[in-house]
TIZADO-704306 format. One record per residue: residue number from 0; residue in one letter; chain; x, y, z of N, C-alpha, C in turn. Coordinates in nm, 4 decimals. Example, Ala and Ser with C-alpha at 12.3 -4.5 7.8 and 13.67 -1.06 7.14 Angstrom:
BEGIN
R  seq  type  mol       npx       npy       npz      capx      capy      capz       cpx       cpy       cpz
R    0     A    A    1.3190   -0.5690    0.7800    1.2300   -0.4500    0.7800    1.3200   -0.3300    0.7800
R    1     S    A    1.2850   -0.2250    0.7080    1.3670   -0.1060    0.7140    1.2900    0.0030    0.7870
END
This chain:
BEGIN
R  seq  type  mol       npx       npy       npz      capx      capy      capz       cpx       cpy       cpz
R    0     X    A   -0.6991   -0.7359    3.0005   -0.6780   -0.5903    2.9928   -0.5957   -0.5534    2.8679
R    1     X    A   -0.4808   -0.6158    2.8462   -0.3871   -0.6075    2.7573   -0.4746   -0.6047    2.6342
R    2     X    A   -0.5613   -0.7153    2.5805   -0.6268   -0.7283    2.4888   -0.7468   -0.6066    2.4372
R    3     X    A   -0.7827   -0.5712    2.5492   -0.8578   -0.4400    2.5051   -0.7914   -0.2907    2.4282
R    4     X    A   -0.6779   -0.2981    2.5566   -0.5915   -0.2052    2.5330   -0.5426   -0.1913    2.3346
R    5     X    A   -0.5086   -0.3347    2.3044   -0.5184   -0.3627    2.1573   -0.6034   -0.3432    2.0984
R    6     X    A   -0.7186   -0.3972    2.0810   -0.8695   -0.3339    2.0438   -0.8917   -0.1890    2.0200
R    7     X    A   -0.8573   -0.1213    2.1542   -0.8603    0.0212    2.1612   -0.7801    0.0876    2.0436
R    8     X    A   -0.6356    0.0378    2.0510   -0.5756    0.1276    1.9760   -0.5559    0.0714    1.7967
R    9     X    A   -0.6501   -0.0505    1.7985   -0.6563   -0.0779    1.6454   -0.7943    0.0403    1.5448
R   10     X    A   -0.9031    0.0778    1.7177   -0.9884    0.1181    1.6823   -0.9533    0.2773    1.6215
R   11     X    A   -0.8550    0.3329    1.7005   -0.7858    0.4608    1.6820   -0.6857    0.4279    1.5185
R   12     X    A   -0.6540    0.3515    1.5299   -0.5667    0.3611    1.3882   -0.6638    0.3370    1.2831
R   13     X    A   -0.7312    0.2632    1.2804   -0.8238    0.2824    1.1808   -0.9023    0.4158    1.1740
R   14     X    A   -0.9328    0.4716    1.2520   -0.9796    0.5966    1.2852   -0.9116    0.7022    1.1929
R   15     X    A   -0.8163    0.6774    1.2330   -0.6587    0.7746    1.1657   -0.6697    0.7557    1.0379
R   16     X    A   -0.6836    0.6382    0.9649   -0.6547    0.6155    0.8470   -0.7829    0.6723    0.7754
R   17     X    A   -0.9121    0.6679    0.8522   -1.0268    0.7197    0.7620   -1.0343    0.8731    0.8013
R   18     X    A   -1.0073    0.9212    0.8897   -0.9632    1.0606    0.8877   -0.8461    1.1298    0.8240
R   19     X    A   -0.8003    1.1102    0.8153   -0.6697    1.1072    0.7141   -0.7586    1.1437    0.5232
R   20     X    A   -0.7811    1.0075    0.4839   -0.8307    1.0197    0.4253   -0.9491    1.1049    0.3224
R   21     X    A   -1.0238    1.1200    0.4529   -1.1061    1.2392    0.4274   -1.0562    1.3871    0.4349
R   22     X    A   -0.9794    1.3930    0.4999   -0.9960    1.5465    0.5348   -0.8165    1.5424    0.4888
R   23     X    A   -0.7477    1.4597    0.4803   -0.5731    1.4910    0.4488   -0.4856    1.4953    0.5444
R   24     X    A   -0.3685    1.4648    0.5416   -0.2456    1.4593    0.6246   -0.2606    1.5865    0.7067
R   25     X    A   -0.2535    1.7307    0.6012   -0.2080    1.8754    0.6629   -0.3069    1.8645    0.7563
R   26     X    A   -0.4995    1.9228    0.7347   -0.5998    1.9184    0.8267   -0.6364    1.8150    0.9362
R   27     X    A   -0.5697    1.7081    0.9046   -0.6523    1.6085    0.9956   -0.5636    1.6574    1.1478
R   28     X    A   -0.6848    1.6240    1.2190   -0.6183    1.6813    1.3767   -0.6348    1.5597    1.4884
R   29     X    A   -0.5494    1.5874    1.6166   -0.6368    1.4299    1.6739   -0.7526    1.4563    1.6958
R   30     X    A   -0.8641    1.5700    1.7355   -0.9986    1.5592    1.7635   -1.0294    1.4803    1.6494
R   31     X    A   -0.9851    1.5122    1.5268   -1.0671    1.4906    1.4425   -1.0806    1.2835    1.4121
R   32     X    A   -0.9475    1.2715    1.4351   -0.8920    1.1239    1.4666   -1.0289    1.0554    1.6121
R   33     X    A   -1.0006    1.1295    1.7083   -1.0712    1.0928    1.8405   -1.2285    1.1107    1.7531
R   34     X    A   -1.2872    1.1856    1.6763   -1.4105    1.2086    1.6507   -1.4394    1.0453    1.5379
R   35     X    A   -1.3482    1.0367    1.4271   -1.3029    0.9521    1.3857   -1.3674    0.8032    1.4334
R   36     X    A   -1.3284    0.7890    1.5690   -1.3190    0.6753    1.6862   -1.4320    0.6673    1.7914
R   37     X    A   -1.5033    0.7570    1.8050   -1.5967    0.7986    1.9188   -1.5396    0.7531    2.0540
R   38     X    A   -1.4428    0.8259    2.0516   -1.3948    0.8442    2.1799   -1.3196    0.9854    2.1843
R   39     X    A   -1.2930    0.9749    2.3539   -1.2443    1.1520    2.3742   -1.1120    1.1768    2.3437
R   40     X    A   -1.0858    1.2762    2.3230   -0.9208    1.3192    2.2230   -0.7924    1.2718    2.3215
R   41     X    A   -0.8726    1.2611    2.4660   -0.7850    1.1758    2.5884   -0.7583    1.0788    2.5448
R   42     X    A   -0.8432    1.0098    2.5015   -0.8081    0.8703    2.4788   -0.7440    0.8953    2.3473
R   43     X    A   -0.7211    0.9210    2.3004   -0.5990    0.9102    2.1683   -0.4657    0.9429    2.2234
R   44     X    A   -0.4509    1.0484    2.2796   -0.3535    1.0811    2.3520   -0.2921    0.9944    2.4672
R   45     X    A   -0.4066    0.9010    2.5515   -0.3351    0.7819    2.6260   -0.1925    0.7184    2.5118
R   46     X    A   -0.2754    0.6757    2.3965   -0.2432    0.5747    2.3103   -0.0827    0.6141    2.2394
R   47     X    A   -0.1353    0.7709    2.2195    0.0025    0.8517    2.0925   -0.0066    0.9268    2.1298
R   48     X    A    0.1275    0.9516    2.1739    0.1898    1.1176    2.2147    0.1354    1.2339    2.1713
R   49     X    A    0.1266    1.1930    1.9734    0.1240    1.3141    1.8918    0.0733    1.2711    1.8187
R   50     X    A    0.0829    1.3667    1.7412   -0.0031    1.3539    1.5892    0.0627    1.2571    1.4809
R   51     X    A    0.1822    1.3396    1.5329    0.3049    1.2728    1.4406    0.3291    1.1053    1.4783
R   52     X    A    0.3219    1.0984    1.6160    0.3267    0.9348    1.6531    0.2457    0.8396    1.5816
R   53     X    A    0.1210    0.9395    1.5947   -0.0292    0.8204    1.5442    0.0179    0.8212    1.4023
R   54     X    A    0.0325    0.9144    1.3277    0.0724    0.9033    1.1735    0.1968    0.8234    1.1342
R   55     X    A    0.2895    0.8084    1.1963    0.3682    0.6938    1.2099    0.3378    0.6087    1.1940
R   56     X    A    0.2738    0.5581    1.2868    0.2366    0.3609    1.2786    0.1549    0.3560    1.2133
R   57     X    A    0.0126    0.4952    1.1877   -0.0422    0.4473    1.1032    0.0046    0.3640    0.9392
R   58     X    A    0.1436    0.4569    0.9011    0.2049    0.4719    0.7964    0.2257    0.2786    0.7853
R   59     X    A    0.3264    0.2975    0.8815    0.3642    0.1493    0.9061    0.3492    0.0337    0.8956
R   60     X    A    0.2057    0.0324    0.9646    0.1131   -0.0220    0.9550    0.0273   -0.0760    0.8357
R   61     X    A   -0.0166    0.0002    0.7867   -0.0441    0.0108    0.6355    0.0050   -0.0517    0.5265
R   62     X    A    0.1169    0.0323    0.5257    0.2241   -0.0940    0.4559    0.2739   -0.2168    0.4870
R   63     X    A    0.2855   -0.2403    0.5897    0.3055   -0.4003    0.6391    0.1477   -0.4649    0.6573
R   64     X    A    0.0666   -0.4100    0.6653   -0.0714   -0.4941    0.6273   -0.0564   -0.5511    0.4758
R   65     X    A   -0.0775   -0.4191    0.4045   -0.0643   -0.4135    0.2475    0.0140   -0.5350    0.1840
R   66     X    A    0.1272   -0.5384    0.2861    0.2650   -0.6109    0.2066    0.2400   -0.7659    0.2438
R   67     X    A    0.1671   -0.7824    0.3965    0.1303   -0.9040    0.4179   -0.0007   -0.9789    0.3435
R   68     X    A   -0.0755   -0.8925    0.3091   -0.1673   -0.9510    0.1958   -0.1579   -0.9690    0.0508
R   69     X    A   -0.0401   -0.8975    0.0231    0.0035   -0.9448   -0.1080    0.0728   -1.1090   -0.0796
R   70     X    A    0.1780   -1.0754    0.0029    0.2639   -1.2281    0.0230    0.1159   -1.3554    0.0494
R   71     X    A    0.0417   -1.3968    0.1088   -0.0801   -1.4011    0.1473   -0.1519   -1.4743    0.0008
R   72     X    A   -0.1508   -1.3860   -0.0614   -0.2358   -1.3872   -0.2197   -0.1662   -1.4846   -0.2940
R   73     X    A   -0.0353   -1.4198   -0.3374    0.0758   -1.4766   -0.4300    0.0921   -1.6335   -0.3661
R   74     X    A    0.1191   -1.6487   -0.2755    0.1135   -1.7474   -0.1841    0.0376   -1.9126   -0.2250
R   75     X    A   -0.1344   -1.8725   -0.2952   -0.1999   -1.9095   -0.3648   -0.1954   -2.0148   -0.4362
R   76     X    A   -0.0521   -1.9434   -0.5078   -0.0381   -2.0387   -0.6592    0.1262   -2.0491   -0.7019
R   77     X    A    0.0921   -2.1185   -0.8030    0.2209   -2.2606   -0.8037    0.2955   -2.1592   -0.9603
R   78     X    A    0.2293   -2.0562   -1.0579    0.3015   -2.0357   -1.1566    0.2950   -1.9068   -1.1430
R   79     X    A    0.4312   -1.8461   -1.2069    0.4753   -1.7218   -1.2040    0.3663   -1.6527   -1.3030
R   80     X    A    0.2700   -1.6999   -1.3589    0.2128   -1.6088   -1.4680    0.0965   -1.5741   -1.3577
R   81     X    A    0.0213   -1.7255   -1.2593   -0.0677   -1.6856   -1.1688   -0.0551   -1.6217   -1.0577
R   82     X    A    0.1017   -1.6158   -1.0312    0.1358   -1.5432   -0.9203    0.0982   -1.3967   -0.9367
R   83     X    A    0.1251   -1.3534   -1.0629    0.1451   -1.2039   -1.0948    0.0078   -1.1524   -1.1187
R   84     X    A   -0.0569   -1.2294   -1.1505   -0.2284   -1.2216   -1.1812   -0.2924   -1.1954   -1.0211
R   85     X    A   -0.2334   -1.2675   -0.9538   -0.2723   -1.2264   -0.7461   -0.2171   -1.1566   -0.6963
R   86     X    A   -0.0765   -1.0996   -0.7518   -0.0462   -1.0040   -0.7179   -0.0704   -0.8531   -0.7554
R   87     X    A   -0.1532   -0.8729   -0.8954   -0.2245   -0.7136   -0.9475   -0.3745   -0.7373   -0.8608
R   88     X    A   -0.4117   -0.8501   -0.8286   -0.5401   -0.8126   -0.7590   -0.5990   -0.8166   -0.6550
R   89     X    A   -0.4656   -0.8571   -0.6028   -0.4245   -0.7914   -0.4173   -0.3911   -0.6443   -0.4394
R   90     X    A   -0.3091   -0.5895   -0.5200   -0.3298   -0.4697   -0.5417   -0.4198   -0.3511   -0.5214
R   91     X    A   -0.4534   -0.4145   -0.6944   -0.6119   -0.2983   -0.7487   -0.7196   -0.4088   -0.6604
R   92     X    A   -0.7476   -0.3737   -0.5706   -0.8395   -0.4634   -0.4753   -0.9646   -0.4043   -0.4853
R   93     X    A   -1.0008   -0.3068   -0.5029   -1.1393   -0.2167   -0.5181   -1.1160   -0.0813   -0.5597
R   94     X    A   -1.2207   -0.0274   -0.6127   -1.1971    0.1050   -0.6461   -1.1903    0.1643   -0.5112
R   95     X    A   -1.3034    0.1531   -0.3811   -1.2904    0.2062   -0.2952   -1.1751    0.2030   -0.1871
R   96     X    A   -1.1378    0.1170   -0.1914   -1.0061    0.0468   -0.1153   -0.9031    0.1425   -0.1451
R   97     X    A   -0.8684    0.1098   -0.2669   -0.7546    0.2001   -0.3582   -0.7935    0.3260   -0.3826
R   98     X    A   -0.8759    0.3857   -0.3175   -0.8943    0.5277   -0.3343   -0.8693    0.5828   -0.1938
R   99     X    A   -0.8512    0.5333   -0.0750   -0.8942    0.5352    0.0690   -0.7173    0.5222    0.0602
R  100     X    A   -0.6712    0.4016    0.0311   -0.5201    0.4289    0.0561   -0.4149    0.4754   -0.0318
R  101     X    A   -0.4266    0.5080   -0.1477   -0.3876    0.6622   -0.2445   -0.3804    0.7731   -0.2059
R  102     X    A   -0.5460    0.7959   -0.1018   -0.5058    0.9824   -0.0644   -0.3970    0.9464    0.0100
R  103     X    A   -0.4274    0.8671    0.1194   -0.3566    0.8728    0.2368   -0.2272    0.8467    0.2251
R  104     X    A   -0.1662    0.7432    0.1311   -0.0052    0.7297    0.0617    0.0463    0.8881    0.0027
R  105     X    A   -0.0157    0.9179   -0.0660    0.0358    1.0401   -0.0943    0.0307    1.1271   -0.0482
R  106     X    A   -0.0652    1.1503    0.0712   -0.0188    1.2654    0.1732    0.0982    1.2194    0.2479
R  107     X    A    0.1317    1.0893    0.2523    0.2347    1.0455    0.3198    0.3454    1.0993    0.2739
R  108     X    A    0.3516    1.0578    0.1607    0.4463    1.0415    0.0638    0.5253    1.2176    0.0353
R  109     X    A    0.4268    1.3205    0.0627    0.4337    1.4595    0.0283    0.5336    1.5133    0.1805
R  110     X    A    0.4974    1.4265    0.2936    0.5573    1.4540    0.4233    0.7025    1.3942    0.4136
R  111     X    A    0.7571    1.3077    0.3365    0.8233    1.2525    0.3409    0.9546    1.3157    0.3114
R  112     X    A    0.9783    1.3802    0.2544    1.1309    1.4824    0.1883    1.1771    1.5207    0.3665
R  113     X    A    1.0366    1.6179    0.4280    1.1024    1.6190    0.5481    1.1023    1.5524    0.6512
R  114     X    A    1.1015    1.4224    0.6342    1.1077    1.3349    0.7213    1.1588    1.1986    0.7375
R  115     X    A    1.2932    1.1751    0.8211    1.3436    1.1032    0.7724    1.2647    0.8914    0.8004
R  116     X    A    1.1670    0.9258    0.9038    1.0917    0.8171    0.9798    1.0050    0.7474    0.8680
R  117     X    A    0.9212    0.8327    0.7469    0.8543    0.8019    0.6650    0.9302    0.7553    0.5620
R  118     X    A    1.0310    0.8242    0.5267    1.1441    0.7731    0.4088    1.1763    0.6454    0.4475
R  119     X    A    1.2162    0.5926    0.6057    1.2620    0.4493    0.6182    1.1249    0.3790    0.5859
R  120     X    A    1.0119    0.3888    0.6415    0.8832    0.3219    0.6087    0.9057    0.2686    0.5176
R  121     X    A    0.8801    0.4165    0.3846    0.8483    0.3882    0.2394    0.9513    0.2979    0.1878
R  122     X    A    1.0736    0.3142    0.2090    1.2080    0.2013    0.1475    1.1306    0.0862    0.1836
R  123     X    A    1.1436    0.0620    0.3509    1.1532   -0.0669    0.3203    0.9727   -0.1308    0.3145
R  124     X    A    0.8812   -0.0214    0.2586    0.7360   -0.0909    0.1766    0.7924   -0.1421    0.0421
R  125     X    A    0.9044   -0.0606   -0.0420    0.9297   -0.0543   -0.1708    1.0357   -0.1971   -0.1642
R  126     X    A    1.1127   -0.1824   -0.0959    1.1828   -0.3779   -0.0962    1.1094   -0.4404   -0.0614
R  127     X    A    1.0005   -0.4126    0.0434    0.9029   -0.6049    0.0279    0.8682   -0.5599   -0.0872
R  128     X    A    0.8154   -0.4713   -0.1770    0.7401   -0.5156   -0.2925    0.8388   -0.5814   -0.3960
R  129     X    A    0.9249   -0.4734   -0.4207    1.0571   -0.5502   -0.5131    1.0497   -0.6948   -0.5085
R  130     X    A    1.0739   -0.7514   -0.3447    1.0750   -0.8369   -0.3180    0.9816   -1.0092   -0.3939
R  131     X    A    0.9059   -0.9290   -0.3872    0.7806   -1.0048   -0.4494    0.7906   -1.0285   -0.5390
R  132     X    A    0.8042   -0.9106   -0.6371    0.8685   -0.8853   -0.8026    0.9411   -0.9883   -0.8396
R  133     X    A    1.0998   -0.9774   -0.7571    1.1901   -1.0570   -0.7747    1.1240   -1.2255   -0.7597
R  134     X    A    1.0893   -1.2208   -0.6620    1.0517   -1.3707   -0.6328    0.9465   -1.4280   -0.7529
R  135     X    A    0.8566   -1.3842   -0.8317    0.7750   -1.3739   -0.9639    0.8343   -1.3818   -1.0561
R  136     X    A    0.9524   -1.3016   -1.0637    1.0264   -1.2836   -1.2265    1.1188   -1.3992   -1.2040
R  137     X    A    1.2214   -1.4389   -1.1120    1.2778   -1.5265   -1.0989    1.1891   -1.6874   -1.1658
R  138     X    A    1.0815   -1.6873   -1.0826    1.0079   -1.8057   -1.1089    0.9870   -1.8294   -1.2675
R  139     X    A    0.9196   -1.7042   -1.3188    0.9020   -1.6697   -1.4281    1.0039   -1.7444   -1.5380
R  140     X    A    1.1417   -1.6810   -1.5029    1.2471   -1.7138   -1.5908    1.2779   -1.8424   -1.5740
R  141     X    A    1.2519   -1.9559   -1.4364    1.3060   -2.0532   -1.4383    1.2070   -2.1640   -1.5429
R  142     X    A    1.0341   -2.0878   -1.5526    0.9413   -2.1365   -1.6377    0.9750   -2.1416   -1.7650
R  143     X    A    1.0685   -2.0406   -1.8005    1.0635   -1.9917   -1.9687    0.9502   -1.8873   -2.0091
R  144     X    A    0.8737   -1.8460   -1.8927    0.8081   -1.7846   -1.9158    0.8221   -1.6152   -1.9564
R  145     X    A    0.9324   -1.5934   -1.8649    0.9761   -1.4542   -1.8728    1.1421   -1.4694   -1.9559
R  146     X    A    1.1958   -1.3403   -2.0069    1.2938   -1.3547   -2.0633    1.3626   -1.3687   -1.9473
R  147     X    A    1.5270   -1.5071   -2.0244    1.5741   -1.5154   -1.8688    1.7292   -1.4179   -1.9171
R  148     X    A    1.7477   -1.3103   -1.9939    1.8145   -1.2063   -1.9575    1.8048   -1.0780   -1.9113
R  149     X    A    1.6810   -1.0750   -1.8141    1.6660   -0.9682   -1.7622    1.6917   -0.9555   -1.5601
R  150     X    A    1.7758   -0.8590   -1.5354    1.7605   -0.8451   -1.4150    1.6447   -0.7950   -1.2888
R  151     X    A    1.6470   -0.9138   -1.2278    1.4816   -0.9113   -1.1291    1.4771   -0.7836   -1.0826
R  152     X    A    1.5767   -0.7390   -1.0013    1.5704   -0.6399   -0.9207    1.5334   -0.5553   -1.0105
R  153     X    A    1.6109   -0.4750   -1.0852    1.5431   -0.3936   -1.1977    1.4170   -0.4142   -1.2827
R  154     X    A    1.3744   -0.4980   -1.2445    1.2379   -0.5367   -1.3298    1.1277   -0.5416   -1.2016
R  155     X    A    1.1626   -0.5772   -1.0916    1.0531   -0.5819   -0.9840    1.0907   -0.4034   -0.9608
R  156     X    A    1.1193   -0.3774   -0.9863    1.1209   -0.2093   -0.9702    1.0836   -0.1464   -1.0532
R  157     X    A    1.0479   -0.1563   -1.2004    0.9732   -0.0942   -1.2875    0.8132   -0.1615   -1.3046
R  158     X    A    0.8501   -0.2991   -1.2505    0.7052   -0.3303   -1.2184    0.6099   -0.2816   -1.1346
R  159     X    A    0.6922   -0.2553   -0.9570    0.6269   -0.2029   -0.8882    0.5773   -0.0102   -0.9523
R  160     X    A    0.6748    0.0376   -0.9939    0.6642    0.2073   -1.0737    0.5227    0.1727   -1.1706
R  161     X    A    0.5500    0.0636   -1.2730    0.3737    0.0686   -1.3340    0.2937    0.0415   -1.2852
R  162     X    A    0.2883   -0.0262   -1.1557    0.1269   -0.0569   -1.0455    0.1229    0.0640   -1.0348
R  163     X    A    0.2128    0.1325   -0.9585    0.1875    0.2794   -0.8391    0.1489    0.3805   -0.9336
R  164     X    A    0.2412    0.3904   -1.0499    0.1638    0.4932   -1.2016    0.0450    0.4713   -1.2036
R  165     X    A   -0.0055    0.3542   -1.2553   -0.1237    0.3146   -1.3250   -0.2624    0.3389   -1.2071
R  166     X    A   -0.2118    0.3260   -1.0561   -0.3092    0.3951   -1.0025   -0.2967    0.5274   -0.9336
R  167     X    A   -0.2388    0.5368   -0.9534   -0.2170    0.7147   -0.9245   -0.2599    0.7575   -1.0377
R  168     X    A   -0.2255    0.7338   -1.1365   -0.2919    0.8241   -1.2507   -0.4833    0.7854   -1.2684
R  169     X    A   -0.5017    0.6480   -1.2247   -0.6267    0.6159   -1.1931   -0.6637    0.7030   -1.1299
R  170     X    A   -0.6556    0.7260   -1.0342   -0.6930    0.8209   -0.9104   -0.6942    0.9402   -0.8986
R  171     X    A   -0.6282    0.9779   -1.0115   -0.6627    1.1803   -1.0143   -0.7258    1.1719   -1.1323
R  172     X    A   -0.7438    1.1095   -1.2398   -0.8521    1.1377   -1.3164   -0.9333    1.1113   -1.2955
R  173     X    A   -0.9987    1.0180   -1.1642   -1.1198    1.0331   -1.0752   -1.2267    1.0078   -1.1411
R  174     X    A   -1.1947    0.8298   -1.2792   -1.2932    0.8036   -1.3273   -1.2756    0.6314   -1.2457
R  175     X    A   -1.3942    0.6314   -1.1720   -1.4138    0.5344   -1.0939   -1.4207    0.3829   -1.1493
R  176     X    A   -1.5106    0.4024   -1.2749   -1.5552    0.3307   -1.3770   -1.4241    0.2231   -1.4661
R  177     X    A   -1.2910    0.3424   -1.4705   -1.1725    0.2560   -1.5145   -1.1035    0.1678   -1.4108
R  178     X    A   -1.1393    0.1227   -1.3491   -1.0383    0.0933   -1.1955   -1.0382   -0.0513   -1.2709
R  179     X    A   -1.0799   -0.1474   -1.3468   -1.0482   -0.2625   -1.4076   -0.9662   -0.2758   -1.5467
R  180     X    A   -1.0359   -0.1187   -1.6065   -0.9206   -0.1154   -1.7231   -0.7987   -0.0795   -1.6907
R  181     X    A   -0.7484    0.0018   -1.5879   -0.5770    0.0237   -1.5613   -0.5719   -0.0976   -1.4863
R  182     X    A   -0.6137   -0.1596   -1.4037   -0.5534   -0.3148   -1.3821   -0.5259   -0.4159   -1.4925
R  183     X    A   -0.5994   -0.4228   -1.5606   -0.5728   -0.5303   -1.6432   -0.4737   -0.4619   -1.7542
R  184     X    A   -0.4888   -0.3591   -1.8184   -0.3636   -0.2470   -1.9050   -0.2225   -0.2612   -1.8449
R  185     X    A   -0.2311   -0.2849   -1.6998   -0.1136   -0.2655   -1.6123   -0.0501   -0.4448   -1.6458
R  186     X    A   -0.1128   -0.5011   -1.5985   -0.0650   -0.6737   -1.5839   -0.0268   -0.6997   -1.7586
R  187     X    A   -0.1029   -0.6731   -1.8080   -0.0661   -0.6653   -1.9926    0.0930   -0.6136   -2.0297
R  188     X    A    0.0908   -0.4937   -1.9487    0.2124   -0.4068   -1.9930    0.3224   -0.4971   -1.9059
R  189     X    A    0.3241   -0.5218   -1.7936    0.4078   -0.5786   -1.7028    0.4599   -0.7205   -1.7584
R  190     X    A    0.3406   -0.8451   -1.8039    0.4065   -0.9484   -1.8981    0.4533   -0.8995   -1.9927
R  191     X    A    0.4189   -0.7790   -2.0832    0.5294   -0.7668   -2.2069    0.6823   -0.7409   -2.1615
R  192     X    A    0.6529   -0.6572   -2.0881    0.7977   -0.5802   -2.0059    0.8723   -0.7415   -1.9751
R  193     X    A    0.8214   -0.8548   -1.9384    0.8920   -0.9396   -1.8399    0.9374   -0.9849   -1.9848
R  194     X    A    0.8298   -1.0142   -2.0644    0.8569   -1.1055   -2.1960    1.0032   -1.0616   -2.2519
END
């Protein structure tokens, strides 16, 4: 029973996330979530109180998927130059991928000033990534690969700012076609930055 019950409500969050998507944070409604899912708006409501609940974990969720498939990737390999190479393409993973979780981050992201539940999310999405950063640049510097007078933390933080730039700005100029040139522009700029 338990196991369905899981099933059920992975089927609803995914639901959420492609409704979301399409239609935006403000419009999306639970019918539209329950329509989403092909199931009745009851059954969303078994699952999440609210709107606001389901958009929660969706949030959550998301990012701790996200964050577990980067660790996952990087994981891979043995040098800080290949680490960082799996970690831009766990990233930029598809144009469609990265277009599906862009709207939906930044409608997040727009809810967020008034809200203090999404602000904790987003921090701690932004320290596992740091995280990663750090753990890359560190390696990096112990290679000789990266300069070793630069501070990680501050550098896994302007690293993570040129991924999230480079596709956000991908993503509203809404040329589908570049989704390999700002990845690879991005990893270019990021070894100089480390260099």
């Amino acid at each position: 029973m338990k196991k369905k019950e899981e099933e059920r409500k992975k089927q609803i969050m995914k639901a959420a996330f492609n409704a979301v998507s399409q239609l935006g944070y403000d419009k999306v409604t639970l019918q539209d979530i329950a329509n989403h899912a092909s199931v009745s708006k009851g059954v969303v409501h078994y699952y999440f109180t609210s709107k606001q609940n389901i958009l929660l974990e969706l949030l959550e969720s998301t990012t701790n998927k996200i964050y577990s498939y980067e660790i996952q990737e990087i994981g891979k390999h043995q040098t800080a130059i290949d680490k960082l190479h799996a970690y831009l393409n766990a990233v930029f993973v598809s144009p469609i991928e990265n277009k599906k979780f862009y709207r939906v981050y930044l409608d997040f992201l727009a809810q967020a000033n008034s809200n203090e539940e999404y602000k904790r999310i987003n921090l701690k999405f932004y320290e596992n990534c740091w995280g990663i950063g750090q753990e890359i640049i560190e390696l990096g510097k112990r290679e000789g690969v990266f300069s070793s007078d630069i501070d990680s933390l501050t550098y896994a933080k302007m690293m993570r700012a040129m991924i999230d730039g480079s596709l956000i700005q991908w993503l509203t100029c809404d040329l589908e076609e570049q989704h390999k040139f700002y990845k690879e522009t991005c990893l270019n700029s990021i070894v100089r930055l480390l260099k």
